[in-house]
N, C-alpha and C positions, 0 to 999 in steps of 0.2 A: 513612401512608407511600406514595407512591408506587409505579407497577408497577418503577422502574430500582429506588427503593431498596431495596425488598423483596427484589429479584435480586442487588442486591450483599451484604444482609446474609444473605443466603443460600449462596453461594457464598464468600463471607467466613467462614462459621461452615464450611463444608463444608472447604474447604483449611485453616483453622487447626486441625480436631477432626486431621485428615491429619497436620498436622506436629506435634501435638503425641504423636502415637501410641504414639511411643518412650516413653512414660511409661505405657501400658497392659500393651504386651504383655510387659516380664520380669516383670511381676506374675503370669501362668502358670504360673511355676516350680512344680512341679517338671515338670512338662511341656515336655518338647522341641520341635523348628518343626515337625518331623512332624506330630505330637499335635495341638498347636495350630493348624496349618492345617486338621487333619481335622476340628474343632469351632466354628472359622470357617467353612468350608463347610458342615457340617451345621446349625446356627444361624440359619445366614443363610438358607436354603432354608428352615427351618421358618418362620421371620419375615417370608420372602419369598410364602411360601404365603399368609399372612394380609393379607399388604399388597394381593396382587393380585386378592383374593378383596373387600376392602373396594373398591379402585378399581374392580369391575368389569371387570379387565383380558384376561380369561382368553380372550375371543376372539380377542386375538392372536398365541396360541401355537397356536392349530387351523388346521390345513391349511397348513402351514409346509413348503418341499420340502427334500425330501433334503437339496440343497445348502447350503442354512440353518443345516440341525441340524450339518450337515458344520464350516462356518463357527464356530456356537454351542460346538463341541466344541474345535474347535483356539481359541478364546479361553480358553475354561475351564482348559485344559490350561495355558495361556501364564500367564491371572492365577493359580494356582495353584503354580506354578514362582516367579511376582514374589511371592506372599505368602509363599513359604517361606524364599526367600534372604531377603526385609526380616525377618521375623519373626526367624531367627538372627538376622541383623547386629545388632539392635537388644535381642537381648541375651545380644551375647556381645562387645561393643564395638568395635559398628562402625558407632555412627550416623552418622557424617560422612560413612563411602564410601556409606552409603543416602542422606544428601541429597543426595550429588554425584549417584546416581545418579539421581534424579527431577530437578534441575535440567538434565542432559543430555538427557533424555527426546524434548522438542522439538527439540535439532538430530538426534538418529536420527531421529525423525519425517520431517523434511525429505530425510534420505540415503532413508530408506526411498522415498521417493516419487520418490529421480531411479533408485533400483537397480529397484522393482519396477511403478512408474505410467512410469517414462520422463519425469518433467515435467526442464522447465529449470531448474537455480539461476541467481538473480540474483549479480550481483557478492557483493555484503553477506553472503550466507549461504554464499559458498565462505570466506570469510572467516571466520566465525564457525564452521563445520564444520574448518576449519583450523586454528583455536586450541584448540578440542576436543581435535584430536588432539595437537597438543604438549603438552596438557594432562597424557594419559592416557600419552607416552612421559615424561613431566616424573614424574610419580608412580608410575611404573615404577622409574624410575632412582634416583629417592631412596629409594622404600624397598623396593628391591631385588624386589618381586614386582608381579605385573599387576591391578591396581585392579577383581578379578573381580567383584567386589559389586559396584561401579558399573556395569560393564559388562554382568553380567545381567540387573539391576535395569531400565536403560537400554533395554536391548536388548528384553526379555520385553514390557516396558511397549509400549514403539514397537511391535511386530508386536504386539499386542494391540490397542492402538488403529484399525491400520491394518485389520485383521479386523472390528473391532467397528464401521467404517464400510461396511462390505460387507452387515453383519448388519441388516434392515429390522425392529428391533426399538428401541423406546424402553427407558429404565434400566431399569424397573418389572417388563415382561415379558422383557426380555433378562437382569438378573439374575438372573431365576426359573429362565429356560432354561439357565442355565450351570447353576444349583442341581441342577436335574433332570436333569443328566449327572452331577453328580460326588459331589452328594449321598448318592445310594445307596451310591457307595462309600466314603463317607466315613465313612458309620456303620455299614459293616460292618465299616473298621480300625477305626473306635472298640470295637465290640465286641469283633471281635477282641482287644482290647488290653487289655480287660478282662476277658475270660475266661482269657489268658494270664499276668495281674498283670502287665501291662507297663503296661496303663493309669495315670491321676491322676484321673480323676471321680471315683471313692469313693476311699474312706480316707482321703483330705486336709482332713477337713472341707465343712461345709455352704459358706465362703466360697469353698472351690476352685473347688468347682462351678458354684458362679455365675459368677464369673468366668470359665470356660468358657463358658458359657451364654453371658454377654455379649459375649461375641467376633462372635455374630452381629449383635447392635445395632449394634454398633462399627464394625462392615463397613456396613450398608447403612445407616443414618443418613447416613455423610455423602455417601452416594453418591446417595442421595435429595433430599437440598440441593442437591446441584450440580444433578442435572436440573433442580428447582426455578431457579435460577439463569441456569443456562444458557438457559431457555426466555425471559428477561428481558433478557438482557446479549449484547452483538455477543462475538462470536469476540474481536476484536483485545481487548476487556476481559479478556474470561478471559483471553486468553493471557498478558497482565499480572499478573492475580490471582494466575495459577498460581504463581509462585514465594514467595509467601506459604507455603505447604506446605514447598519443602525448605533454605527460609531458615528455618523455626522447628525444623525437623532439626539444620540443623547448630547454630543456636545452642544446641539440646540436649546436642550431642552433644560440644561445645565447653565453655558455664558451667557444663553441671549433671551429666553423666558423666565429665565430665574427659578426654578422649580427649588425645591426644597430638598437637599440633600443629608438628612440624619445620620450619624454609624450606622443606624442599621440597613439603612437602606448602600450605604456603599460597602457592606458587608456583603449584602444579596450581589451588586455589582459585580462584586469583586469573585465571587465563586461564580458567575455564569464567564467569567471573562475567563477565569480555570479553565475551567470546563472546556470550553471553546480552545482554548489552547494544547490539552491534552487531546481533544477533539481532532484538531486540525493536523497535528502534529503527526500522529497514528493516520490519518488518512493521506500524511505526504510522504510519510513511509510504506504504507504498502502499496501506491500509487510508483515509489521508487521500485520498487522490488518487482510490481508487475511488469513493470517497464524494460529490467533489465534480465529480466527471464525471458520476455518478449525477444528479446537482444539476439 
């Protein structure tokens, strides 16, 4: 196989284990998103200890400044805030508004960069940020509350990403370094939690805890693919790719939890999927045209 195909069946398995997720985490029960997030983070940091100790990676976390760690801290916080709201939603029925909100992800991306980079939007993306937003007053209105799960989701993700290109850190030792801030305390609400019997590690059986346990694979497996991926395939691919992930959300959320789908709510559907389309469309054309000026 090729160095492209390698990359695409890499990123291809990395965004699909993604949207298939909704079918991992209510397997947790009786564990709360609390809980759960606290053992996703502790998991992933002991996993993450291993991985970068195999790659050899460990020089890039020495002599990191202040402002790094400053950077490395407000990401950790932000994806820790996005795994707690998806972890609820996804099981307490509301896989839909989580893949509405990773499908939105990339137009915040884009507002982020004209509110805090100052860049210009092209025609096509005030357009596609425009349907967004009827989107989100569309499924407001129908179902009478604010689409807050999409909207944090969205949101956390986008100032996450925006952070984590500040941060001069590849996946490998950037997730370790998120680990290594939040890790610590992660397992000392686990203890806590267990010394208080408010825990789920023990008493649930051997299979609980595994499952706990596996919360950390689950995290950094596919985050490891995508780097993997990512190092093979242009930007305008992935950005295509990407909606692989919270297209296999909602059709979860839709054929196999049965969520509740109204007009109004596939009205909202139905303009973020615009959006996205006019989105994508504008970014594979001037992705052509740099390319062939490049030429």
């Amino acid at each position: 196989m090729s160095g492209a195909g390698r990359g695409y069946a890499a990123a291809l398995a990395a965004y699909s284990l993604w949207g298939l997720s909704p079918a991992f985490w209510p397997l947790l029960a009786p564990a709360d998103a609390v809980e759960s997030v606290a053992h996703r983070v502790a998991w992933t940091l002991i996993g993450m200890l291993g991985v970068i100790t195999v790659a050899r990676r460990w020089a890039d976390l020495r002599g990191l400044a202040g402002r790094t760690w400053l950077l490395v801290l407000a990401g950790s916080v932000l994806i820790a805030v996005n795994w707690g709201v998806y972890i609820w939603a996804t099981t307490n029925g509301h896989v839909v508004d989580a893949a509405l909100g990773y499908y939105a992800t990339p137009l915040v991306s884009v507002l982020l960069a004209v509110l805090v980079l100052r860049e210009r939007l092209r025609p096509a993306q005030w357009v596609a940020i425009g349907l967004a937003v009827v989107a989100v007053v569309v499924l407001t209105v129908g179902t009478g509350r604010l689409p807050w799960i999409t909207l944090v989701l969205a949101m956390s993700f986008g100032v996450y990403g925006l952070v984590k290109k500040r941060v001069p850190l590849d996946p490998v030792p950037g997730l370790t370094a998120e680990g290594f801030l939040l890790g610590p305390l992660a397992i000392v609400f686990i203890v806590w939690l267990q010394a208080t019997g408010a825990g789920t590690f023990t008493g649930h059986g051997v299979g609980h805890a595994l499952l706990l346990m596996a919360a950390g694979p689950v995290t950094a497996l596919p985050l490891l693919l995508f780097a993997a991926g990512a190092k093979r395939l242009t930007l305008a691919t992935l950005g295509v790719l990407q909606y692989v992930n919270p297209t296999l959300q909602f059709l979860w959320g839709v054929l196999v939890a049965g969520e509740p789908m109204p007009v109004s709510r596939w009205i909202g559907v139905s303009l973020v999927w615009a959006a996205l389309v006019v989105f994508t469309a504008d970014a594979l054309r001037v992705h052509a045209r740099e390319r062939t000026l490049a030429l």
